[in-house]
One Martini backbone bead per residue (centre of mass of N, CA, C, O) as a GRO file, in nm:
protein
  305
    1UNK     BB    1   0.101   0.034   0.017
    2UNK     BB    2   0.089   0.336  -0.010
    3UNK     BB    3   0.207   0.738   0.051
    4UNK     BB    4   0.083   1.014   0.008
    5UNK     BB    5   0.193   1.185   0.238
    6UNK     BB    6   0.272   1.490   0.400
    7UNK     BB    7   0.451   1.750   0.493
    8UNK     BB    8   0.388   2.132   0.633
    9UNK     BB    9   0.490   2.279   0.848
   10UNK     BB   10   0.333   2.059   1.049
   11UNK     BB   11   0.082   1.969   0.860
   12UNK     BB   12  -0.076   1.689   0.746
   13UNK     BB   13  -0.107   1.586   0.417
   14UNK     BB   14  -0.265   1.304   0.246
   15UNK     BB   15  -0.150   1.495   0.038
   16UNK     BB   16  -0.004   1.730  -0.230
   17UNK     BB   17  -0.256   1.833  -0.352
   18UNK     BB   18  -0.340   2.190  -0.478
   19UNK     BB   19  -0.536   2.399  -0.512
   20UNK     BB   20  -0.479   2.690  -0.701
   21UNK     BB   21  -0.520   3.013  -0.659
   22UNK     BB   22  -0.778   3.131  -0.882
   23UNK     BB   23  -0.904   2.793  -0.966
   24UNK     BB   24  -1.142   2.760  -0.677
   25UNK     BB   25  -1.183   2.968  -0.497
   26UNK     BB   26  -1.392   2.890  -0.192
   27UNK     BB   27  -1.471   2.585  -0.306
   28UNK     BB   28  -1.788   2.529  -0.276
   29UNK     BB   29  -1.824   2.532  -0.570
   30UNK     BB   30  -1.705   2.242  -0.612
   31UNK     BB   31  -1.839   2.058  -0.359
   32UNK     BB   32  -2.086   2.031  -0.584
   33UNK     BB   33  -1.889   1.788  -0.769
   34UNK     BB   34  -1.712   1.712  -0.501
   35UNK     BB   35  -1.527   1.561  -0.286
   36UNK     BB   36  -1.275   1.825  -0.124
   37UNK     BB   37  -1.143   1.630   0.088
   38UNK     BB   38  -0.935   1.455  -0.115
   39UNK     BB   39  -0.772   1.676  -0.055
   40UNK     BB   40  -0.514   1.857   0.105
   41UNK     BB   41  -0.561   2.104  -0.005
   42UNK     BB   42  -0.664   2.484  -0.057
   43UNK     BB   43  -0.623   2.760  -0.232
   44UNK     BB   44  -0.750   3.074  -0.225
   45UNK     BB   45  -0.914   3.367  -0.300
   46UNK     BB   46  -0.720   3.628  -0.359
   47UNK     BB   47  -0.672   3.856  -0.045
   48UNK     BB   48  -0.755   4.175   0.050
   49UNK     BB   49  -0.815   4.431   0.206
   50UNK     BB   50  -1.009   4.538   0.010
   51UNK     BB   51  -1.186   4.533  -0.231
   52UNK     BB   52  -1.213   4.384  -0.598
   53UNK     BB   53  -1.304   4.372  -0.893
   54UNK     BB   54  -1.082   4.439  -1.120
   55UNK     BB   55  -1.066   4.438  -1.465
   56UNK     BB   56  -1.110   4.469  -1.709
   57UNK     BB   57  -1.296   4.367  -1.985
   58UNK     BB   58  -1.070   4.154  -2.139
   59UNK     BB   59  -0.928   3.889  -1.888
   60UNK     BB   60  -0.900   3.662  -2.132
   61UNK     BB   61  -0.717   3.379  -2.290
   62UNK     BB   62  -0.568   3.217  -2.497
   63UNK     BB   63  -0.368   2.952  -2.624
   64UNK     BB   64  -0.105   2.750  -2.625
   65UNK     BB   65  -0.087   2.528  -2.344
   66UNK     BB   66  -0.277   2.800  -2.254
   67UNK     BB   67  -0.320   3.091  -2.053
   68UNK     BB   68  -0.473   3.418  -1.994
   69UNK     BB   69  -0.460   3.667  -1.705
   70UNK     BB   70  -0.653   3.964  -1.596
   71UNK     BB   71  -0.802   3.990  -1.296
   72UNK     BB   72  -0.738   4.157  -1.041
   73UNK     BB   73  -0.813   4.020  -0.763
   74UNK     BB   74  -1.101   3.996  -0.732
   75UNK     BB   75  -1.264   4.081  -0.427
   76UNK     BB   76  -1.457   4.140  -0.112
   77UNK     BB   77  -1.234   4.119   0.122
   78UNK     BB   78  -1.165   4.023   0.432
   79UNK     BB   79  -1.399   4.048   0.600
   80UNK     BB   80  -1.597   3.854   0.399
   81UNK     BB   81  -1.430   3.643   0.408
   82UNK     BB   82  -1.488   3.562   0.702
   83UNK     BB   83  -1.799   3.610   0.735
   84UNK     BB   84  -1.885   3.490   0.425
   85UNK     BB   85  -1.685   3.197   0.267
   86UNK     BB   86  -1.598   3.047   0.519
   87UNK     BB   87  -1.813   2.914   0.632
   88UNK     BB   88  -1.923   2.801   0.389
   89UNK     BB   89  -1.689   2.612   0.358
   90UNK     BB   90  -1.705   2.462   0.642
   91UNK     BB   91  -1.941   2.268   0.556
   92UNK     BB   92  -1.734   2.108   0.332
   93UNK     BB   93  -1.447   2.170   0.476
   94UNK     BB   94  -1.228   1.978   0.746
   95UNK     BB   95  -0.973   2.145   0.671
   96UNK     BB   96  -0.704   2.318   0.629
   97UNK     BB   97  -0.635   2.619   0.496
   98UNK     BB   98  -0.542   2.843   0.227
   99UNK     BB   99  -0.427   3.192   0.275
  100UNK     BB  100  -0.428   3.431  -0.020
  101UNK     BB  101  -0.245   3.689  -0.034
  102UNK     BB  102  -0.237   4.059  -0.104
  103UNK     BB  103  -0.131   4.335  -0.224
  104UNK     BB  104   0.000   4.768  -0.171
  105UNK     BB  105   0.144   4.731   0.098
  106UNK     BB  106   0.277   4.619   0.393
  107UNK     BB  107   0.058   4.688   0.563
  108UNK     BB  108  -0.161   4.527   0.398
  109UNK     BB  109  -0.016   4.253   0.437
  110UNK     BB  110  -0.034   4.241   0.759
  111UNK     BB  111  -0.334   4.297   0.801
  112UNK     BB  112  -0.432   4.066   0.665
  113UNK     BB  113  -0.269   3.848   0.791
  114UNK     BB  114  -0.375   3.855   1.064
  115UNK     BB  115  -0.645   3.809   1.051
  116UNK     BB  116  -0.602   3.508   0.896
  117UNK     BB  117  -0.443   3.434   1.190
  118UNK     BB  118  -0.759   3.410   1.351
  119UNK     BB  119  -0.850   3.148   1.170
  120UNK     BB  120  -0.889   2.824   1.228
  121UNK     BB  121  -0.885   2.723   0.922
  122UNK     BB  122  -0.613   2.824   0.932
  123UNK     BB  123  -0.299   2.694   0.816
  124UNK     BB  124  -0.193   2.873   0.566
  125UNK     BB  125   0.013   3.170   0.434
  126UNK     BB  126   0.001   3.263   0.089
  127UNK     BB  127   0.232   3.527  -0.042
  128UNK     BB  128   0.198   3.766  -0.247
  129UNK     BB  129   0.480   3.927  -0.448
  130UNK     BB  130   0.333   4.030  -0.742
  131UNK     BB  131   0.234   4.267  -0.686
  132UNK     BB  132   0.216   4.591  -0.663
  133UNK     BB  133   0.443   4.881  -0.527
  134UNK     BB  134   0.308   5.206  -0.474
  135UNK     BB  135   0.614   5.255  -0.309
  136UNK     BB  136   0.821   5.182  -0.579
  137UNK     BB  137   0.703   5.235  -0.895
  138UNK     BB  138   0.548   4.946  -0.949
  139UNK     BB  139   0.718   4.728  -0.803
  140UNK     BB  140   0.745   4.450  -0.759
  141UNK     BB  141   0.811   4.270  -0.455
  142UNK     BB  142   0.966   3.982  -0.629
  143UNK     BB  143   1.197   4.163  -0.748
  144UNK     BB  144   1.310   4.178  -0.476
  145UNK     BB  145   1.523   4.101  -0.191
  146UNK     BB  146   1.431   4.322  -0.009
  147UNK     BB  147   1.129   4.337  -0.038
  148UNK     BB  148   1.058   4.045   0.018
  149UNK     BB  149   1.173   4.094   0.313
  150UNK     BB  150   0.984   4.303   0.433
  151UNK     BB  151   0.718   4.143   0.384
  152UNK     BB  152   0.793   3.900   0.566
  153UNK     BB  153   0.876   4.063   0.833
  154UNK     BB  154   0.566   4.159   0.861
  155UNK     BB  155   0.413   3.905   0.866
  156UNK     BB  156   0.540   3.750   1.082
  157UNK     BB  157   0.512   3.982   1.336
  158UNK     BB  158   0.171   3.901   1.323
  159UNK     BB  159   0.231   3.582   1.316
  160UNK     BB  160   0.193   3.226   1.356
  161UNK     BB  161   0.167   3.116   1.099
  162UNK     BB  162   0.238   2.944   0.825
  163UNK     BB  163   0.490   3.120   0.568
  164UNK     BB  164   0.426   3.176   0.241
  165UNK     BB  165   0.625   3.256  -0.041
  166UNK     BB  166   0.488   3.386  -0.331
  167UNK     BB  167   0.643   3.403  -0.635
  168UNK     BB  168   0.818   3.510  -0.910
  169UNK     BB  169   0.927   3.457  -1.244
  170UNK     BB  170   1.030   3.744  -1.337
  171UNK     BB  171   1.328   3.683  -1.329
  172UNK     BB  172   1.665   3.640  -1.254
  173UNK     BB  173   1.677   3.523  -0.944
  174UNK     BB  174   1.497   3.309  -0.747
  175UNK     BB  175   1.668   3.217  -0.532
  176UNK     BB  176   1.757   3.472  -0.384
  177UNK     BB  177   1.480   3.565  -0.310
  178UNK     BB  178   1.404   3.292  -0.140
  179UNK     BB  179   1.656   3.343   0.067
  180UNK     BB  180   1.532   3.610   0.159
  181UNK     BB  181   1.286   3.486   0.317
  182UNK     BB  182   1.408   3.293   0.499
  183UNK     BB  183   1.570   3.547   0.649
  184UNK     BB  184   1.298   3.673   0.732
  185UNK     BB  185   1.117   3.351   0.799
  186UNK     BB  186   1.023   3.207   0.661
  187UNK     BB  187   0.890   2.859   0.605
  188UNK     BB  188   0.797   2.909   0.305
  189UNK     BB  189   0.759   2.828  -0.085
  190UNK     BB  190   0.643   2.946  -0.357
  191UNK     BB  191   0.617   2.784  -0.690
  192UNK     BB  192   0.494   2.949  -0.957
  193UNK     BB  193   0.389   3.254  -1.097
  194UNK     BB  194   0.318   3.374  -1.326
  195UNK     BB  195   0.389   3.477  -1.673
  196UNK     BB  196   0.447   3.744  -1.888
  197UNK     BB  197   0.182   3.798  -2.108
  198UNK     BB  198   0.072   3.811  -2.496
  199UNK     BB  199  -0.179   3.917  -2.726
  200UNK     BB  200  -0.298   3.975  -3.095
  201UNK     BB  201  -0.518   4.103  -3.247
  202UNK     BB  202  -0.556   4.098  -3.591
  203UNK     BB  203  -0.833   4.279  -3.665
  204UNK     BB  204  -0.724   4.496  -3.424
  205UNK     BB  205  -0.465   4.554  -3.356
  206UNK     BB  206  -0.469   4.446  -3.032
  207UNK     BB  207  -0.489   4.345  -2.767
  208UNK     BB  208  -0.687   4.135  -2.591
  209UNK     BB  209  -0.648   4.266  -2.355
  210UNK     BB  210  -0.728   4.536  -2.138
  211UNK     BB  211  -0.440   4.548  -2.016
  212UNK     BB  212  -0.269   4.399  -2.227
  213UNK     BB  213  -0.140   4.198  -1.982
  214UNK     BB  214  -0.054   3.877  -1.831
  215UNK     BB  215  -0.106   3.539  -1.697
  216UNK     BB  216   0.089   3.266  -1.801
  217UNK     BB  217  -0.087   2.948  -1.828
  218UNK     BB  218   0.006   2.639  -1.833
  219UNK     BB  219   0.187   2.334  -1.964
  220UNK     BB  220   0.402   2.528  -2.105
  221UNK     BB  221   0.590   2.576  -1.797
  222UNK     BB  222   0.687   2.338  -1.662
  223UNK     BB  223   0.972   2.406  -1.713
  224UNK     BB  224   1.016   2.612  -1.530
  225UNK     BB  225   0.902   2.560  -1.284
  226UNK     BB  226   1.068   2.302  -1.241
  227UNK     BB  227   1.341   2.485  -1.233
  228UNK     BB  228   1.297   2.637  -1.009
  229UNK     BB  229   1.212   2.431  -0.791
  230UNK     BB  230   1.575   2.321  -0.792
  231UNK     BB  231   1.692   2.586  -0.750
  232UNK     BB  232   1.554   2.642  -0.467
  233UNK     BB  233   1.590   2.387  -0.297
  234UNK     BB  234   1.930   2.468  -0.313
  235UNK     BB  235   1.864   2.755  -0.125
  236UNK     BB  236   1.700   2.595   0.092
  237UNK     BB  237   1.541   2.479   0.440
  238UNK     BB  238   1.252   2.478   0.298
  239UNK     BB  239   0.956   2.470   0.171
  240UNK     BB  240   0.817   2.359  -0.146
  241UNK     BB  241   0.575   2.502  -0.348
  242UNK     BB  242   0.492   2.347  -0.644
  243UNK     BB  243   0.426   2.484  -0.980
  244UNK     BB  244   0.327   2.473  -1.301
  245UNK     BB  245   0.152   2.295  -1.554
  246UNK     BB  246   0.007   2.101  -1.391
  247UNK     BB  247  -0.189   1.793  -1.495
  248UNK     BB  248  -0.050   1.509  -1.345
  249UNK     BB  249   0.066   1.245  -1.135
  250UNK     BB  250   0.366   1.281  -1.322
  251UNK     BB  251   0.382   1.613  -1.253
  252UNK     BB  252   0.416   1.561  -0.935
  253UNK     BB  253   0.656   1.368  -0.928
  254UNK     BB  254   0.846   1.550  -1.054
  255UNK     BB  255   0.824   1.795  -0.856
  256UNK     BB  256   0.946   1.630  -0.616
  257UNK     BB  257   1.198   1.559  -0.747
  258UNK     BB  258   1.272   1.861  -0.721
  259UNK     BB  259   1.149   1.970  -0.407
  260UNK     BB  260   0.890   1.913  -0.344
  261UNK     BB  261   0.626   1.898  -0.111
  262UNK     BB  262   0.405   2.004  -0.306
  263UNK     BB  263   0.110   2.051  -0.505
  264UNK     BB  264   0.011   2.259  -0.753
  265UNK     BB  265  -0.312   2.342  -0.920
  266UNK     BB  266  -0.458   2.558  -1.187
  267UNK     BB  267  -0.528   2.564  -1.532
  268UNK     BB  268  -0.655   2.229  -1.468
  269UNK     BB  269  -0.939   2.384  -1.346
  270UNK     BB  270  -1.059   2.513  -1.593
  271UNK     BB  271  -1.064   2.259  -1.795
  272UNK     BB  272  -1.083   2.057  -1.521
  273UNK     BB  273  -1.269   2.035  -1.268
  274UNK     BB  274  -1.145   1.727  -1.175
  275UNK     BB  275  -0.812   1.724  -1.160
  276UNK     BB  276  -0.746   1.678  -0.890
  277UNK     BB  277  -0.896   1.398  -0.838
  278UNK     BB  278  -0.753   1.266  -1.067
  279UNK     BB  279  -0.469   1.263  -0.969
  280UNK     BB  280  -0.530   1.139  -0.701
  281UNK     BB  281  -0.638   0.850  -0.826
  282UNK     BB  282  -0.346   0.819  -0.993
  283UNK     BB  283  -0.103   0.796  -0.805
  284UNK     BB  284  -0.074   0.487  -0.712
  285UNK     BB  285  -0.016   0.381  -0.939
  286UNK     BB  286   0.228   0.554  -1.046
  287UNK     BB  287   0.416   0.443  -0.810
  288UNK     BB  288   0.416   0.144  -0.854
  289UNK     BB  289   0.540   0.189  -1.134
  290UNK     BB  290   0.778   0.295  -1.005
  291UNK     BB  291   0.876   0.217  -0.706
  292UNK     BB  292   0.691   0.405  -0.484
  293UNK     BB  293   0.592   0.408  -0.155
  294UNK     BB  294   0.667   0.745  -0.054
  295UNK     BB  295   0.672   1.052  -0.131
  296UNK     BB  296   0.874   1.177   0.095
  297UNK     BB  297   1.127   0.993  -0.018
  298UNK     BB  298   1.132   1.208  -0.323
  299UNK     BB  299   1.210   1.448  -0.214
  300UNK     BB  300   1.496   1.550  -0.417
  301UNK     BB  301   1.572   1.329  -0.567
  302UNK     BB  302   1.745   1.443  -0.826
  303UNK     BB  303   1.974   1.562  -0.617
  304UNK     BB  304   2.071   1.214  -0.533
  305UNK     BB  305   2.146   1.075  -0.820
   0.00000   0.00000   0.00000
């Protein structure tokens, strides 16, 4: 008998996959489609200080291998999302969640993550650092080293739960990155979140989106995602939340084999609402046939052997 079984910052969970932010809601909505006990856990959507509408649309497209959104972080605040999406969750989903966080300044980060910090669902905050930083001359905060550290230890100081962050992968240093969050309190690290990408209608010659550019999401990432996640493990002595373009029991398997500790899905959740569970209902079989006992022992395997 195989076993799924991971630790993620002190907290054990059944299994590796975790549906990504911003592709699964705040679950009850998949809930009505099939039990979401069956995940490891899922990131909700990303919850800002303030409600947020989102950009104007069109803010999807398609692509080869993948899509594009420039969604704008959509989201009614965090106030309500504890006083009203988290309770609606509680009724389906039994397991610790992971509260996804942006902001738009430091202080911003710290409040927003204080108040998820004192709800008992919530089992780690997943700090996303791409966001634009208003107080930089709109430089995001995952681009650079000291910006990331300076987020990092406003929002330890004000938590206890186990704090991931969620980097970009826009950069030039990932590692270094990493290192930066590392030193700064992180418990782990997320990543990779979107490419930046765009479309050109050929009949109106303008972007397709309304934004101009967008985060290019979906299979065709996965070599990069994987580079990142391989490259982060060895910078870092915390856990690793690899993504990007995962879609299969066997990319679950290299995701952790690159150094992640478990494995988000996200644009494999808009195109078959299904895939976190059947990627779970395949990976027993998948590890048998690799001569696999426990996915813990092969974190990071890539790099003993």
């Amino acid at each position: 008998m195989v076993d799924l079984r991971v630790d993620l910052a002190g907290i054990t969970l059944d299994n590796p996959v975790i549906p990504a932010s911003g592709t699964f809601g705040y679950g009850y909505e998949f809930a009505e489609l099939y039990d979401i006990n069956c995940l490891g856990t899922f990131s909700f959507k990303g919850t800002t200080k303030e409600p947020r509408f989102g950009n104007p649309t069109p803010r999807i497209a398609e692509c080869s291998s993948g899509m594009l959104n420039a969604v704008g972080l959509q989201n009614p605040g965090v106030e309500k999302v504890i006083s009203e999406e988290l309770p609606k969750l509680k009724k389906c989903f039994h397991k610790p969640v992971m509260a996804n966080i942006s902001g738009f300044s430091v202080e911003e980060y710290a409040y927003t993550c204080s108040l998820l910090d004192k709800v008992e669902q919530v089992g780690w905050l997943e700090v996303n650092i791409s966001c634009p930083n208003v107080h930089c001359g709109g430089m995001s905060f995952g681009v650079s080293p000291e910006a990331a550290a300076g987020v990092t230890k406003a929002v330890k100081a004000v938590t206890k739960k186990p704090v991931f962050m969620k980097l970009s992968p826009n950069v030039t240093d990932i590692a270094a990155i990493a290192k930066a969050c590392q030193d700064a309190g992180a418990d782990g690290i997320s990543l990779i979140n979107t490419l930046l990408g765009m479309r050109i209608d050929l009949k109106t010659k303008k972007p397709l989106l309304a934004n101009g550019t967008g985060g290019f999401s979906g299979s065709a990432i996965f070599p990069v995602a994987l580079r990142m996640v391989y490259q982060v493990y060895e910078a870092v002595d915390i856990p690793v939340i690899g993504m990007g373009g995962v879609s299969s029991a066997e990319d679950v398997i290299e995701m952790m084999l690159a150094g992640a500790a478990a494995v988000e899905v996200g644009a494999a959740n808009l195109v078959e609402p299904f895939a976190c569970r059947n990627i779970i209902g395949q990976l027993p079989g998948v590890m048998e046939k690799l001569g696999i006992q426990s996915l813990k022992d092969i974190i990071g395997g890539a790099h003993h052997g």
